[in-house]
C-alpha positions in Angstrom: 19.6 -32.3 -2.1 16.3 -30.5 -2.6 16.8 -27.2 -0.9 13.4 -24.7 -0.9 14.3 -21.0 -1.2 12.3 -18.7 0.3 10.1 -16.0 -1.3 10.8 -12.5 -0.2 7.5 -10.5 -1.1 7.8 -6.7 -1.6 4.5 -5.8 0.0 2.7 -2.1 -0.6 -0.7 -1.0 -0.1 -3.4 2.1 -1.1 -6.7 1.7 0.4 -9.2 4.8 -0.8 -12.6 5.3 -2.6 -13.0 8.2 -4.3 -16.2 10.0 -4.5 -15.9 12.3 -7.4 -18.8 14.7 -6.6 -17.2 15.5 -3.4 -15.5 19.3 -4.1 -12.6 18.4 -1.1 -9.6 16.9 -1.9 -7.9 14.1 -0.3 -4.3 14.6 0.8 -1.8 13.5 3.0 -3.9 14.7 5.8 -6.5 12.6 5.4 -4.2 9.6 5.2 -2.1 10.1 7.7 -5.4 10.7 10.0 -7.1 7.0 8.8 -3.4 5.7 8.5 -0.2 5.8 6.7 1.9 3.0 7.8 5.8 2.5 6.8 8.1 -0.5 7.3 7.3 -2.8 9.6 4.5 -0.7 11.0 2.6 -2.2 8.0 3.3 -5.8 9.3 2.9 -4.9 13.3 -0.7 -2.9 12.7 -2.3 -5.3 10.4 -1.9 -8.7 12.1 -5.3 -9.7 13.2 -7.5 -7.3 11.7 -9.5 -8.4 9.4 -8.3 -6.3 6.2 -6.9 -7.6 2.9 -3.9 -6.7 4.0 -4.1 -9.2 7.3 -5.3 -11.9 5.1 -2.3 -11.5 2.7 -0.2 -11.6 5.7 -1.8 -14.6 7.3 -1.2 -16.5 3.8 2.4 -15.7 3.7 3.3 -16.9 7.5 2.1 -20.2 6.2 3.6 -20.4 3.4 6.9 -19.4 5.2 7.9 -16.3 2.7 9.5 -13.4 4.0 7.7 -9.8 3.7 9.8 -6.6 2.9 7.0 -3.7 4.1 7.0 -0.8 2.1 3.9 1.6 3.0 0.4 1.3 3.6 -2.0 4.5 3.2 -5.9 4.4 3.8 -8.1 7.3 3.7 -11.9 7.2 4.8 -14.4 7.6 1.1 -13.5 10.9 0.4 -12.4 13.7 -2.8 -10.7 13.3 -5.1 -6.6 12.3 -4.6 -4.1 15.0 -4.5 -1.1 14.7 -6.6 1.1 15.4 -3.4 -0.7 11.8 -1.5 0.5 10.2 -4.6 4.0 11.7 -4.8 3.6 10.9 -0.9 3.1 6.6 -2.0 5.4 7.2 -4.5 8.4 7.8 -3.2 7.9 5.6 -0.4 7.1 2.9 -2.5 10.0 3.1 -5.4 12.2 4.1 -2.6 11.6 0.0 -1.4 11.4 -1.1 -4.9 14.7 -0.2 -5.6 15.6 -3.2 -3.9 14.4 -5.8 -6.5 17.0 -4.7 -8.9 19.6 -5.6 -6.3 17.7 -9.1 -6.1 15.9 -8.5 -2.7 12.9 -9.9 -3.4 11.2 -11.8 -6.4 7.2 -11.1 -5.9 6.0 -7.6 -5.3 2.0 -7.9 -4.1 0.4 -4.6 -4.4 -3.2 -4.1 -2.7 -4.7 -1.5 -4.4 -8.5 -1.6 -3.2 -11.1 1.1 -3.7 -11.8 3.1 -6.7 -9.3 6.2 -6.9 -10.1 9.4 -9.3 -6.4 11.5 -8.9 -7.5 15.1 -8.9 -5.1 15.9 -12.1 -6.7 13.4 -14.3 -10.4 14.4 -13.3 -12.7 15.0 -15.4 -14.5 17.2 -12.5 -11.8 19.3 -11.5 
């Protein structure tokens, strides 16, 4: 008996370029304005919209695995990151990765597009 076992596939993503000459920083604000998306919100808002994230998703359903959403945030090109919008991903995110040490899932597919300057570690601040 050859028996397939599905994939579960901890999925989180952070979508944000970072323009460093900016002066305004980019918080939890700015996210939550362009979108910040938790649990199956992730799945539901991204099906059919042309982002990385859709095309991930699209892969997946074909290849039968099962997604465990974490959080999405996007920001429009903006500042520099705020420690708090990180702490924000943060604890969302390791909140739902917990789970792979209690076997949950076995692939974890982070999207982590754009280029992101965190406002702590900037040279400009």
């Amino acid at each position: 008996m050859n028996e397939t076992v599905q994939k579960k596939v901890l999925l989180a993503c952070f979508y944000h370029e970072t323009h460093t000459f900016l002066s305004q920083k980019t918080g939890v604000e700015q996210f939550a304005e362009a979108g910040i998306m938790i649990g199956r919100d992730l799945i539901t808002n991204n099906i059919d919209n042309g982002s990385p994230t859709d095309g991930f998703l699209s892969c997946a359903a074909e290849q039968n695995w099962e997604i465990i959403p974490s959080i999405q945030m996007t920001a429009s090109p903006s500042g520099t990151v705020t420690d708090e919008a990180i702490r924000f991903f943060d604890t969302h995110f390791f909140e739902t990765f917990e789970l792979f040490h209690l076997g949950f899932f076995q692939i974890l597919y982070l999207i982590y597009m754009g280029f992101r300057v965190l406002y702590r570690y900037s040279i400009y601040s």
